[in-house]
N, C-alpha and C positions, 0 to 999 in steps of 0.2 A: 610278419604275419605269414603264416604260412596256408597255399590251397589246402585242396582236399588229395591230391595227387602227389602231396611232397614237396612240390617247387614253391618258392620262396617268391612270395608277390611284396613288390613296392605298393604306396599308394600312390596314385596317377597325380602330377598335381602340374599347373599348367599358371603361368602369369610372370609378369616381368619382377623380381625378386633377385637381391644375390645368391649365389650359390649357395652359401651358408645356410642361408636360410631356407632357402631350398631343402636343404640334407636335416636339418634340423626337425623339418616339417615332416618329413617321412620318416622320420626316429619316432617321433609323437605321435603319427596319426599308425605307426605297427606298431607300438608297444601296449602291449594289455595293460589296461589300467591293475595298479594294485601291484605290480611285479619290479617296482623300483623301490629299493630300502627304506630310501629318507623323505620318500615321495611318494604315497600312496596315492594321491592322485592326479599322476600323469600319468599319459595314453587315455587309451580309450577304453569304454568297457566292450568287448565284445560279445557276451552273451548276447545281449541285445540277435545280435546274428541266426540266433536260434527261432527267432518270432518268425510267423507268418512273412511274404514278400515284402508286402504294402508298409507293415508297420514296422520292420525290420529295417528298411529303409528309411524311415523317418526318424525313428529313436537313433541307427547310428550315423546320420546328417546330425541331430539335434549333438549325440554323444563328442563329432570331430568339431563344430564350432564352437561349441563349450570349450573345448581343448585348446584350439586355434585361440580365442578369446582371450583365454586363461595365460598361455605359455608363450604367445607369440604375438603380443600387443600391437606390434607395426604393421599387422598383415589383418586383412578384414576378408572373408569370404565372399567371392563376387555372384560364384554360380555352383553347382553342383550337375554332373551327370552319372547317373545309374545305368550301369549293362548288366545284364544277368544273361544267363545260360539256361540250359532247360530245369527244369526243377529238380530230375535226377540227376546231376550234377552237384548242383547245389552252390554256385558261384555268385557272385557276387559282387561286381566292382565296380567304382565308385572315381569322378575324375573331379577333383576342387577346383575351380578356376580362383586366384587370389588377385588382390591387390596389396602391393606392398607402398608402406606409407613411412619408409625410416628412412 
């Protein structure tokens, strides 16, 4: 996923998990949905990002558990936290806290 400045953001992701799965998680939760060959739907959708704050934030929480859900069965979502920037910015980020259950 890339800001609005160019630089290349991870997504934040925070809980006791192996590494692997770790790295896995953050391939899935920056890959636009729709942009893998044999896999249209992994990632996430990003439009979503376009909405309003409020509801921008809840469709792309709803968009990474689905994801998480889908792709990554041993890991359940524990928490979620939202930072943003001023609006003229336009940023946006997002920390999962997980539970890994493999």
């Amino acid at each position: 996923m890339e800001r609005l400045d160019g630089e290349e953001m991870e997504p934040l992701i925070e809980g006791e998990a192996p590494q692997e799965v770790i790295e896995r998680l953050k391939t899935l939760l920056s890959t636009p949905k729709g942009t893998v060959c044999y896999d249209r739907k992994f990632g996430v959708d990003l439009s979503v990002l376009d909405l309003p704050l409020p509801i921008a934030q809840v469709k792309y929480l709803a968009e990474c558990v689905e994801a998480i859900r889908r792709y990554e069965p041993e890991v359940s979502v524990k928490d979620t936290i939202f930072a943003h920037d001023d609006a003229l910015n336009g940023q946006l980020m997002m920390k999962v806290v997980i539970a890994y259950h493999g």
